[in-house]
Every structure is written in structure tokens, then in C-alpha cells.
C-alpha positions in Angstrom: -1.3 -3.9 -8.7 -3.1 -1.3 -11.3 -3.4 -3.0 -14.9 -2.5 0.3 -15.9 0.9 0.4 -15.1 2.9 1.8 -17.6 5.8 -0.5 -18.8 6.8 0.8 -21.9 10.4 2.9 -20.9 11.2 -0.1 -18.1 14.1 -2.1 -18.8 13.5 -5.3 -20.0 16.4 -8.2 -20.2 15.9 -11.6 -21.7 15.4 -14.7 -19.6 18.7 -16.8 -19.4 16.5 -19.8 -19.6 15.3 -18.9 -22.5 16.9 -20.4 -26.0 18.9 -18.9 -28.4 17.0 -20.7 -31.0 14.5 -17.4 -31.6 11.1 -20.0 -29.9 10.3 -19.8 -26.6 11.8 -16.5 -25.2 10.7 -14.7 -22.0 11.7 -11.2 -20.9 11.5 -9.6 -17.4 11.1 -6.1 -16.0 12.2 -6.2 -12.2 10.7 -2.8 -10.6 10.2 -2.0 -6.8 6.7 -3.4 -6.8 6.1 -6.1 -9.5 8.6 -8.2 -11.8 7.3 -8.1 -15.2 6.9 -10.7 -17.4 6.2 -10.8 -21.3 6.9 -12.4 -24.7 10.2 -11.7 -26.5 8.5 -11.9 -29.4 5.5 -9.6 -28.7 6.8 -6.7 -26.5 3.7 -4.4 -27.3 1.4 -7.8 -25.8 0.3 -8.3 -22.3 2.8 -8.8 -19.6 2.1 -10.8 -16.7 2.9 -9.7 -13.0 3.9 -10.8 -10.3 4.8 -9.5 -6.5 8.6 -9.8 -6.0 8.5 -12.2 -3.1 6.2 -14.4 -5.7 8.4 -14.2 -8.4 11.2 -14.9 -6.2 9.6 -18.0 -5.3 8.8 -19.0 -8.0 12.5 -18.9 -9.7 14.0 -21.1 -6.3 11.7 -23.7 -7.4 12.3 -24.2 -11.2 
């Protein structure tokens, strides 16, 4: 997966495990190849990645 993937126009939609409280708040980008993953609270900072079958996995077993 390049690191320079651009993912400033995706759609990005807050976590529903994520509080209301304004703390700790994650937001994800789901594309074809990668699900994005980045702080609410820092949008222009670094955004994790993931392959969708990982990420996919990784959400069963929360």
C-alpha cells in the first residue's frame, strides 16, 4: 500500500465506538483497497491502514 495515497477528498465517518464525550474518537475511510484509520481530532495527522480482510478481522474480534 503506497504511503502516498492521497486521502484528503475520501469520506471519513466517525467510529460508533467512539464517545460522544469529544476524548477518544476514531474515524475511518473504507476504500476498495485499504480502510483508513485516523484521529477525530487531528484529521490533517497520519492515518493508519489496513487491508480490508484485516480490518475486517480485526472489528469481529473487538
Amino acid at each position: 500500500m503506497g504511503s502516498n495515497l492521497d486521502l484528503t477528498r475520501v469520506q471519513w465517518r466517525k467510529s460508533s465506538y467512539s464517545g460522544d464525550q469529544g476524548g477518544s474518537c476514531v474515524e475511518i475511510a473504507a476504500l476498495p483497497s485499504i480502510v483508513a484509520v485516523r484521529d477525530s481530532k487531528n484529521p490533517h495527522g497520519p492515518a493508519i491502514r489496513f487491508d480490508p480482510a484485516a480490518f475486517g478481522d480485526f472489528v469481529r474480534n473487538l
